[in-house]
C-alpha positions as CSV (number, residue, x, y, z in Angstrom):
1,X,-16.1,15.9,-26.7
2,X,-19.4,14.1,-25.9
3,X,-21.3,16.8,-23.9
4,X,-24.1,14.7,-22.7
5,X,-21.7,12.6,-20.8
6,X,-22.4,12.3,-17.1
7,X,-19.9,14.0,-14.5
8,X,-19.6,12.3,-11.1
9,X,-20.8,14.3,-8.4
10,X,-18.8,14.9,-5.5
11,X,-15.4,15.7,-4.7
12,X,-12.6,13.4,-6.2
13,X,-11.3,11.2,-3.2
14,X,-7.5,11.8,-2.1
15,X,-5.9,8.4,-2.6
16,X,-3.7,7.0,0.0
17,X,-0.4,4.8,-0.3
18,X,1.3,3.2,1.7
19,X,5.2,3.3,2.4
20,X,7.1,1.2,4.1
21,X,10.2,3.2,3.4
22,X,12.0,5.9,1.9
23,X,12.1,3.8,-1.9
24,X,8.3,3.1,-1.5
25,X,7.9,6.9,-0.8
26,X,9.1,7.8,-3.7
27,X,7.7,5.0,-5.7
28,X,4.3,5.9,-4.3
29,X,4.8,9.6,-4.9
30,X,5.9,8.6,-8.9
31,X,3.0,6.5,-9.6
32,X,0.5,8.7,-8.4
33,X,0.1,9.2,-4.8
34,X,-2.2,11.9,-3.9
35,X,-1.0,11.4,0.3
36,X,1.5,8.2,1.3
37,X,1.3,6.6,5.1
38,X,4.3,5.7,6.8
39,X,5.9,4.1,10.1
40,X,8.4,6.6,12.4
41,X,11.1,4.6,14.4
42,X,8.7,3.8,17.2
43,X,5.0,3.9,18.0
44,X,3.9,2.1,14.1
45,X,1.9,-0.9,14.0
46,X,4.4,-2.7,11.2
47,X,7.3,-2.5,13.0
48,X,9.1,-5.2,10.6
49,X,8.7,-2.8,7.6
50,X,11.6,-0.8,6.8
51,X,10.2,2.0,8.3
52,X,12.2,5.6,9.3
53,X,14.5,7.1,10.6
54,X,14.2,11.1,11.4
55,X,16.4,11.8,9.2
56,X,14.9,9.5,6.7
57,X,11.2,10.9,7.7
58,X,12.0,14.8,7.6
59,X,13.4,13.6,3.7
60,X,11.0,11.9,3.2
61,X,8.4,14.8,3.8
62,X,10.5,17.2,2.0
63,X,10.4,15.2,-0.9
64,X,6.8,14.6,-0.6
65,X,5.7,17.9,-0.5
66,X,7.7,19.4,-3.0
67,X,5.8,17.1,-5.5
68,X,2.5,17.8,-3.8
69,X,1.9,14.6,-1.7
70,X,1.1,15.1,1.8
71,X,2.8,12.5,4.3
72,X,0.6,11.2,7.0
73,X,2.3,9.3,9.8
74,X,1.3,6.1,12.3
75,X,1.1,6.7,16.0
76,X,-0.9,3.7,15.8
77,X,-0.3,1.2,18.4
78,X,-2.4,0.1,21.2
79,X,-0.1,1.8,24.3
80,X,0.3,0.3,27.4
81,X,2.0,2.5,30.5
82,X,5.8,2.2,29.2
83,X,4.7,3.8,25.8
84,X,4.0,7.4,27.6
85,X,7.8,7.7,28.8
86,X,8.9,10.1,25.5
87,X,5.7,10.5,23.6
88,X,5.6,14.1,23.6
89,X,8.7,14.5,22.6
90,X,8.2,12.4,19.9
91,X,5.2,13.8,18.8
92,X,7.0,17.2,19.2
93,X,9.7,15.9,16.2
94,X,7.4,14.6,14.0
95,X,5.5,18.3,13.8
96,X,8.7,19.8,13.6
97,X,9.6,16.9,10.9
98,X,6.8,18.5,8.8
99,X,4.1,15.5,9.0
100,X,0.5,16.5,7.3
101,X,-1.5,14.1,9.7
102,X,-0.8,12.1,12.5
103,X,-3.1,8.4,12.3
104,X,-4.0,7.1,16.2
105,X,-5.6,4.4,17.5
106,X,-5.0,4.9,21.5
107,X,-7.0,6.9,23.2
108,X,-4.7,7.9,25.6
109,X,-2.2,8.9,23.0
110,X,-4.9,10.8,21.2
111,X,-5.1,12.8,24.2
112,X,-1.7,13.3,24.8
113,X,-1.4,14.7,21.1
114,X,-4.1,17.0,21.3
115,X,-2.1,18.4,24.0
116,X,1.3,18.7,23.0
117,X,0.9,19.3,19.2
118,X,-2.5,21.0,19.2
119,X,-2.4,22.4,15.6
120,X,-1.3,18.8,14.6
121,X,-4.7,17.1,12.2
122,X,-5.4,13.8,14.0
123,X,-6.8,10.8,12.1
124,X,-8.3,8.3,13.8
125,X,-7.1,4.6,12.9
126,X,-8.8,1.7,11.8
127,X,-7.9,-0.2,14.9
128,X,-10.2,1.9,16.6
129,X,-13.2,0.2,15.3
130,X,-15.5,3.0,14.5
131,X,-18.5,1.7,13.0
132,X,-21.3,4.2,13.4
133,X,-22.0,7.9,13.4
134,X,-21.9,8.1,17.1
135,X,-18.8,7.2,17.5
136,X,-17.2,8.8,15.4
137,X,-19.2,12.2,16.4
138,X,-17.5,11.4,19.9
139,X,-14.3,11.1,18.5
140,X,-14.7,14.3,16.2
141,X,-16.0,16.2,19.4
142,X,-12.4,15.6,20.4
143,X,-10.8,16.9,17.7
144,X,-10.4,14.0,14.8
145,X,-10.3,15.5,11.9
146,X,-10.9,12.1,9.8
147,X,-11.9,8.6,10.6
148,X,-10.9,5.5,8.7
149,X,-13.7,3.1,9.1
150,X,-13.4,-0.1,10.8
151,X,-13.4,-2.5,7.7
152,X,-16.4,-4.7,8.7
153,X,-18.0,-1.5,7.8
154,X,-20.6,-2.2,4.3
155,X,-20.8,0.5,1.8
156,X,-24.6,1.2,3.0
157,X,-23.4,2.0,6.3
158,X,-20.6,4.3,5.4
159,X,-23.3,6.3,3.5
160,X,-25.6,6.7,6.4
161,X,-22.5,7.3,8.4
162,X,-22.2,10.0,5.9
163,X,-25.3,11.4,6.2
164,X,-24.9,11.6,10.0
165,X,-21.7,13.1,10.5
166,X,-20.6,16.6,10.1
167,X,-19.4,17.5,6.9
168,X,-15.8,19.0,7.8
169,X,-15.3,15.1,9.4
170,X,-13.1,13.1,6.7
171,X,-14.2,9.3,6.2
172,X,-11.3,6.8,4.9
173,X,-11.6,3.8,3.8
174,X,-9.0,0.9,2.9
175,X,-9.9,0.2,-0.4
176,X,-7.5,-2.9,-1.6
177,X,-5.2,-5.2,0.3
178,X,-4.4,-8.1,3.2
179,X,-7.3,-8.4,5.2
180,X,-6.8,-10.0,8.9
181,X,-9.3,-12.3,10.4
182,X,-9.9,-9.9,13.4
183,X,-12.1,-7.2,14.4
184,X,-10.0,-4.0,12.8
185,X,-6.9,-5.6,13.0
186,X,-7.2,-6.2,16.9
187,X,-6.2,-9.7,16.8
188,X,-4.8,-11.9,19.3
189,X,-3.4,-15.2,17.7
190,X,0.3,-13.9,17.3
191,X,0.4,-13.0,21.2
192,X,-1.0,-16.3,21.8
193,X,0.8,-17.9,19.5
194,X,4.7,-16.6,19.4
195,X,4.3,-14.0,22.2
196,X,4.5,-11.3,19.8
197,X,2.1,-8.9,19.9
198,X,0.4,-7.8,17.0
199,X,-1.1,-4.4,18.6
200,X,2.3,-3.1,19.3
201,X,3.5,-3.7,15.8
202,X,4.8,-7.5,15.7
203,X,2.5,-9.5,14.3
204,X,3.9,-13.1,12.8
205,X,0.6,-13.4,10.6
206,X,-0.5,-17.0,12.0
207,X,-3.7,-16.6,10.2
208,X,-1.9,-17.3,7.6
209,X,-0.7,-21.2,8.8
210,X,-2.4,-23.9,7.6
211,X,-3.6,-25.8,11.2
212,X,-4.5,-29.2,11.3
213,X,-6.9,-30.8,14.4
214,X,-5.2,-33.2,17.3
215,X,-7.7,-35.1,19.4
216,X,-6.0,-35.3,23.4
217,X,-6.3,-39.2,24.0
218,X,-4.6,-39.6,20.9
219,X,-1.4,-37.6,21.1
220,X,0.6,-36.7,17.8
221,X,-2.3,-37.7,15.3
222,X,-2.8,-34.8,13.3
223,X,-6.1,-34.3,11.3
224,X,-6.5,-31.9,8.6
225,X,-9.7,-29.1,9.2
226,X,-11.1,-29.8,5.8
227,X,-13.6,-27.8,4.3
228,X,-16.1,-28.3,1.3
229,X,-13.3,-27.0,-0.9
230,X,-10.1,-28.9,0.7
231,X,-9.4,-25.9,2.6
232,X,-7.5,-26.1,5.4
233,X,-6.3,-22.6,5.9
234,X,-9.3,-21.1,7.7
235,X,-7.9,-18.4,9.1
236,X,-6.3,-16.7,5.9
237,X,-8.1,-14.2,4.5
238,X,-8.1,-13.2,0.7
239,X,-7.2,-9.8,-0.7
240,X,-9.3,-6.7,-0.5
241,X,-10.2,-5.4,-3.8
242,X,-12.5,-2.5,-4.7
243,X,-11.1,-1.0,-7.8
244,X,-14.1,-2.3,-9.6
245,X,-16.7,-0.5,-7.3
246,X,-15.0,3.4,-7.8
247,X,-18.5,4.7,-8.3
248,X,-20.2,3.2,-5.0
249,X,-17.5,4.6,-2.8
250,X,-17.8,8.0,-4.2
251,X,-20.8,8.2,-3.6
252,X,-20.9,7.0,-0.3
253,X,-18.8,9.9,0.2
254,X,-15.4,8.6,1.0
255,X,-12.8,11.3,1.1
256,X,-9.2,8.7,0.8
257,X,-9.3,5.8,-0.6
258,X,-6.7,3.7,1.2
259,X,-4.1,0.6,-0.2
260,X,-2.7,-1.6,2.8
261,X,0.6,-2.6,2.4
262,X,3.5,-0.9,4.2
263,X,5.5,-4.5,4.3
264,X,4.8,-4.7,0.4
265,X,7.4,-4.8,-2.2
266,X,7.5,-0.9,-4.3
267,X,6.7,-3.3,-7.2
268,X,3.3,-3.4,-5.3
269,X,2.9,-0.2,-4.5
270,X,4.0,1.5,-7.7
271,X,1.2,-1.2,-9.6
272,X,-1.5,-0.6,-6.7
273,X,-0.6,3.6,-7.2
274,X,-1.2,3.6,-10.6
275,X,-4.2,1.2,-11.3
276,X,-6.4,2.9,-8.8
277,X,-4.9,6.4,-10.0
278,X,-5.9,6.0,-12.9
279,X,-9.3,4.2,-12.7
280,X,-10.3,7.2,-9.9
281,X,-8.9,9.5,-12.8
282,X,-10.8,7.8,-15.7
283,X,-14.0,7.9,-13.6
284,X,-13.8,11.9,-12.4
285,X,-13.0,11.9,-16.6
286,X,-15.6,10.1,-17.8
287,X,-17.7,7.4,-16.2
288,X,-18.2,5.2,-19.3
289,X,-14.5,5.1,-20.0
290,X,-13.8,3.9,-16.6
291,X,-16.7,1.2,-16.9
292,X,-14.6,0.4,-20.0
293,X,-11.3,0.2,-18.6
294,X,-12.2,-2.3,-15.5
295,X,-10.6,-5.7,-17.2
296,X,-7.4,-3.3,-17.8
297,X,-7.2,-1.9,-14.2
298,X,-8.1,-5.8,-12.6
299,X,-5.2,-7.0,-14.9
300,X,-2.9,-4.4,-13.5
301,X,-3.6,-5.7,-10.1
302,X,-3.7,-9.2,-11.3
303,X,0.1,-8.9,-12.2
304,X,1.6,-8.3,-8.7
305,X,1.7,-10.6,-5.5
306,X,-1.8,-11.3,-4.2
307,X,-3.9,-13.6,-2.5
308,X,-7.5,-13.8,-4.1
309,X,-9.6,-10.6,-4.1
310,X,-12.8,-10.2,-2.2
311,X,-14.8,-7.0,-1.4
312,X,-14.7,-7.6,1.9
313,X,-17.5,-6.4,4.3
314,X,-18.8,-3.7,1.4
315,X,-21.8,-5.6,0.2
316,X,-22.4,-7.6,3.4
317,X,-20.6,-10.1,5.7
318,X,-18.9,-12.6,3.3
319,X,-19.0,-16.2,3.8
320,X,-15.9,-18.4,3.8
321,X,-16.1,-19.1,-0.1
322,X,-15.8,-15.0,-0.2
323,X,-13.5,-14.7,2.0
324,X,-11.4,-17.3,3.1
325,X,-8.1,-17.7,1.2
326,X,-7.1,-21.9,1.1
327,X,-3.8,-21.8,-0.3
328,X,-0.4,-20.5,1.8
329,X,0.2,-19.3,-2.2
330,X,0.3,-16.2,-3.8
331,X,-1.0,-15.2,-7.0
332,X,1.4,-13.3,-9.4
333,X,2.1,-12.6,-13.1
334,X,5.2,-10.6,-12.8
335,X,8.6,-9.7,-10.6
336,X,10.2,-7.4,-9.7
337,X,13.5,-7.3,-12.2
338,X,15.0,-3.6,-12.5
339,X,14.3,0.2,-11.9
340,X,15.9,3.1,-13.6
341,X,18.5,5.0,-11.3
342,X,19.2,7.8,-14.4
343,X,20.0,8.1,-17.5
344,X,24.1,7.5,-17.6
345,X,26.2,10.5,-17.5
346,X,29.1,11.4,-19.9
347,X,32.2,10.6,-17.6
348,X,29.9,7.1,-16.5
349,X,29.9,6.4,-20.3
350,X,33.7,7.4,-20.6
351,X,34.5,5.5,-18.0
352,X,33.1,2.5,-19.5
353,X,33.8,3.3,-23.1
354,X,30.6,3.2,-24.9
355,X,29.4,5.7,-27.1
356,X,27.6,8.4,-25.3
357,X,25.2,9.4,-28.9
358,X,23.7,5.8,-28.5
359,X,22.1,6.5,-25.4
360,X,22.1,4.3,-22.2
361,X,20.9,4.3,-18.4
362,X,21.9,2.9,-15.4
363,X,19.1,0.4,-13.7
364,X,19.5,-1.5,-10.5
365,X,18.6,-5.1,-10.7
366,X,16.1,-6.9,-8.5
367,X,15.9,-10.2,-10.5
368,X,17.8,-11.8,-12.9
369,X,17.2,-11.1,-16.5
370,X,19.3,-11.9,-19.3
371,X,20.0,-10.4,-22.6
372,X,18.0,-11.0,-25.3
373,X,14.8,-11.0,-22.9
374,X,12.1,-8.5,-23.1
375,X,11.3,-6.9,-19.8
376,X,7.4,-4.6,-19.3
377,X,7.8,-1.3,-18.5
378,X,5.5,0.0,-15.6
379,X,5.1,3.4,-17.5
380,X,3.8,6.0,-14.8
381,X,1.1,7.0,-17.3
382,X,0.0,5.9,-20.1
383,X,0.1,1.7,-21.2
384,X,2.7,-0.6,-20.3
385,X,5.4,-1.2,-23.1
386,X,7.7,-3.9,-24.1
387,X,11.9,-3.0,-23.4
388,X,14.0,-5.7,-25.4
389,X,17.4,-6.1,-23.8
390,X,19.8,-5.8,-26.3
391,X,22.6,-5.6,-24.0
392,X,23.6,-5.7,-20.6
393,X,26.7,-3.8,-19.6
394,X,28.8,-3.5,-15.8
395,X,29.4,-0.2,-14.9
396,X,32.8,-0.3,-16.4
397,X,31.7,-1.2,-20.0
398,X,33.0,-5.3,-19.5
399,X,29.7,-6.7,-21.5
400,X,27.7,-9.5,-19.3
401,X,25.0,-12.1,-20.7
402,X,22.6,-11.3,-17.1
403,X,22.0,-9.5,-14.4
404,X,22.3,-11.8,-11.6
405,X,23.7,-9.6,-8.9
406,X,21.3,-8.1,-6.6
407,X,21.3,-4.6,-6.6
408,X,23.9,-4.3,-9.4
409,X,23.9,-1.1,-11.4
410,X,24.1,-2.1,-14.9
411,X,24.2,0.1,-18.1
412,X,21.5,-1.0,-20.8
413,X,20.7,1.0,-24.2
414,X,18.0,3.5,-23.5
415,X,14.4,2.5,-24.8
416,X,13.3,4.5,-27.7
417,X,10.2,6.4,-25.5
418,X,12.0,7.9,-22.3
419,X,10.9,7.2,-18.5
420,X,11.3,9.1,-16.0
421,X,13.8,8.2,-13.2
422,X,12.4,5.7,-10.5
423,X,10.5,4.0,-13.3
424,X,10.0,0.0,-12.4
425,X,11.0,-3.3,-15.0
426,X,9.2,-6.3,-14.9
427,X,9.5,-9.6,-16.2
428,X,7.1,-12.9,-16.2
429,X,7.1,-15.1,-12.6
């Protein structure tokens, strides 16, 4: 062991995943997850994802905590009058539900909370637009326990922010994912738009349209907005990424580091879990490895859905080439095409008449693969590996040259190196 080497200073930062339902939950919680976000049935600002139940949520929360993750829930919507008719008794069920953290935007619901679930930690949302020490000293004062940081917030101003705020207050900051051509996410263009409004959860993402210009004395002549580039989509944002950048935020103080992404696929979040797990990892490990490792962690990320990456408002306001994404495209390497379920049983195996010594599991398909293809494993830890499929097999033993059916459970050999259940198969886009 190389005992000059450097050790960062300050506390490792808690990193944050989101889950957009109960699979992502346990994705997240698989590949890393030190805390997970998630939507309740009403009063979440995605209310498209999957989302959950009660019954799903107190799971959920069981699950998560008896693997150490803590489960931090949006209350996150901008209310209006109606949205006080059953609050506290919702906010009542999700203490009793066992959440870690509540996440508000609302001041009004912020209030209310303090109130009826006093003991309850409150985090105060992004939507809120905090983006100085004053602030969020005010909202502190009222009892926040942590802020995330508006993201037009630059890494210079978080660590004066920092510096100005008392210690036991928790900065977070989103750290990879969609960005929205807003001030924190309080945008307008879907209400305007479709009538949907994006503050209460139903946001149709028109910045991500490509418009083109109509002059009014000449009706139904459509222009296209072009740019330098040919980019007509001036509206749509590209991807926050920071994984490159691990030392700056740490020592800007950041306590979570948070991934957007509650309507992502768990392809995304078990690929976004364990790239930054292990490049936060690597860097509380050694510094030098981690400055090693950055093509490896950008070519995790690389691999799953993504518009282009930018850094967003950490090194200053970005200009359009930085930020503005000009294709209605996304970028991606690999799909989604089977996760383990277990490793197959004795009466499975006698059911379908193969040889239980030869060792098989059940996955459930997501894609179609064939045999004779080689899928990548998306190992929790440790490198991705090659799986060959040497043979595909329906649940009854009746051999079958693809997996075509979605969601089919399918018996294939076992790969020589065991993964856990939960454990995610790719193969190329």
């Amino acid at each position: 062991m190389n005992s000059d080497k450097k050790i960062p200073e300050g506390k490792k930062p808690e990193l944050l995943v989101p889950a957009g339902g109960p699979e992502a939950l346990r994705t997240a919680v698989l590949y890393g997850a030190d805390a997970v976000y998630l939507g309740g049935p009403e009063y979440g600002l995605r209310a498209k994802a999957r989302n959950f139940t009660m019954d799903d949520l107190r799971e959920g929360i069981a699950y998560a905590h008896a693997h150490n993750v803590k489960v931090h829930v949006t209350v996150n919507i901008i209310a209006h009058e109606e949205h006080f008719e059953g609050l506290p008794e919702y906010l009542r069920e999700l203490e009793a539900a066992g959440a870690d953290a509540l996440i508000v935007a609302d001041a009004g619901i912020f209030a209310m909370a303090r109130k009826v679930i006093p003991d309850m930690a409150l985090h105060l949302s992004t939507q809120a637009s905090a983006t100085n020490s004053a602030t969020m000293e005010f909202w502190h004062q009222q009892g926040a326990r942590r802020i995330v940081a508006a993201r037009e917030c630059s890494l210079e101003e978080l660590a004066q922010i920092r510096r100005n705020t008392p210690e036991d207050l928790e900065l977070e900051t989103f750290v990879h994912g969609a960005m929205c051509i807003s001030i924190s996410g309080r945008c307008l263009l879907s209400n305007y738009m479709t009538g949907k409004d994006a503050n209460l959860g139903e946001c149709v993402h028109p910045c991500r349209w490509q418009y083109r210009l109509m002059e009014e004395t000449r009706p139904g002549e459509y222009f296209p907005v072009v740019e330098e580039d040919g980019a007509t989509y001036f509206f749509n944002s590209k991807d926050l990424c920071m994984i490159g950048h691990i030392p700056e935020l740490v020592s800007c103080g950041i306590a979570s580091f948070k991934i957007e992404g509650r309507m992502k696929t768990p392809l995304y979040v078990a690929m976004t879990a364990k790239a930054y797990r292990e490049a936060i990892d690597d860097y509380f490990t050694d510094p030098e490895l981690y400055e090693k490792k950055k093509p490896y962690y950008l070519s995790l990320l690389g691999m799953v859905s993504h518009r282009g990456y930018t850094t967003g408002f950490y090194f200053g306001k970005p200009g359009p080439e930085e930020q503005v994404y000009g294709s209605s495209d996304y970028e991606k390497e690999m799909v989604f095409a089977a996760k383990k379920i277990r490793d197959a049983g004795p009466d499975e195996l006698a059911v379908s008449g193969l040889d239980p010594s030869d060792g098989w599991m059940v996955l459930e398909q997501r894609g179609k693969f064939t045999e004779g293809e080689t899928l990548t494993v998306l190992n929790p830890l440790g490198e991705l590996t090659s799986y060959p499929v040497r043979e595909i097999r329906a649940m009854d033993g009746t051999r079958q040259e693809s997996a075509n059916h979605a969601m089919q459970l399918i018996l294939v050999p076992a790969p020589a190196d065991p993964v856990p259940d939960g454990t995610i198969f790719m193969r190329k886009a």
